[in-house]
C-alpha positions as CSV (number, residue, x, y, z in Angstrom):
1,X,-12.3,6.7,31.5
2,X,-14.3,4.7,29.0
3,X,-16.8,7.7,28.8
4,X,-13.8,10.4,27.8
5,X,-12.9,7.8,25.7
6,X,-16.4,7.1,24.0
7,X,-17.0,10.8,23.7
8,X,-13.9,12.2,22.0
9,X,-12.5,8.8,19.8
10,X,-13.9,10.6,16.6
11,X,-12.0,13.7,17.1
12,X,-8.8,11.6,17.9
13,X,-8.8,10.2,14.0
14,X,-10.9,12.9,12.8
15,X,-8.9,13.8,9.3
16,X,-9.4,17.5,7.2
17,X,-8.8,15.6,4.0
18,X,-6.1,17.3,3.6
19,X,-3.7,16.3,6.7
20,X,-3.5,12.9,9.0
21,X,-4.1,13.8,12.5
22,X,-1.5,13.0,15.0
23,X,-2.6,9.2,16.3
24,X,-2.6,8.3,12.4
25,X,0.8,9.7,11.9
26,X,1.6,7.9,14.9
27,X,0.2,4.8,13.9
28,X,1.9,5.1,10.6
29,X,5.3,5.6,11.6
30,X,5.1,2.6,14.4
31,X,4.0,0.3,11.5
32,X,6.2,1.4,8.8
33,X,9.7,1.3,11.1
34,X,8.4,-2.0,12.1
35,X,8.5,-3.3,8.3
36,X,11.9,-1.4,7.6
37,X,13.6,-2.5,10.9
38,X,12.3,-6.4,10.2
39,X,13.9,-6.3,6.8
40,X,16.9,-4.6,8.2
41,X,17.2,-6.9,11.2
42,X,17.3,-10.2,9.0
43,X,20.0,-8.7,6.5
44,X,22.2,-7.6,8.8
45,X,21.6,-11.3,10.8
46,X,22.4,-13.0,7.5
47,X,25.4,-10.4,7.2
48,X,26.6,-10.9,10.5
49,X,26.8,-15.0,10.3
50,X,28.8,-14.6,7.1
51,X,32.3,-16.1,6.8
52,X,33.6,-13.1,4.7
53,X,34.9,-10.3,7.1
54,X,34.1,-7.3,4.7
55,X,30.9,-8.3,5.1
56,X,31.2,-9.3,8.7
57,X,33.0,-6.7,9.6
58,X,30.8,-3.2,8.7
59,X,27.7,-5.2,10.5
60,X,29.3,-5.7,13.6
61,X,30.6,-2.1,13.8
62,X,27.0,-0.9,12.7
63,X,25.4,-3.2,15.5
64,X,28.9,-2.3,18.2
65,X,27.5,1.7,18.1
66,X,23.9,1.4,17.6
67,X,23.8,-0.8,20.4
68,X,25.9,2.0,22.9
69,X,23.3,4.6,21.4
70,X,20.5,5.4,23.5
71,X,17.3,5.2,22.3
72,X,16.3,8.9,22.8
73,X,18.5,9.9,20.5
């Protein structure tokens, strides 16, 4: 395994200059929804402890059917 490995790693990030190959698109969208879903996360925590219900409110409905969502979709 660490042979195939050892022999084709530069053709797995091997770039035309013009377009990212798939592992750094892959890469790039695991580290970018990362980011966004860390900012995300802590407003809507900071939402959801709020004593105003139109603010309370929206967030738990947003967390109530993105939590009965599966994740394929």
């Amino acid at each position: 395994m660490i042979e195939i490995i050892q022999e084709y790693w530069k053709s797995l990030l091997w770039t035309d200059g013009y377009r990212f190959t798939g592992v750094a698109i892959t890469l790039w969208l695991l580290i970018s929804s990362v980011v966004m879903g860390g900012i995300l996360a802590v407003f809507l925590a900071i939402g959801r402890v709020s004593s105003n219900k139109f603010i309370q409110f929206p967030i738990w409905l947003f967390t109530y059917i993105f939590r009965g969502t599966p994740l394929y979709v």
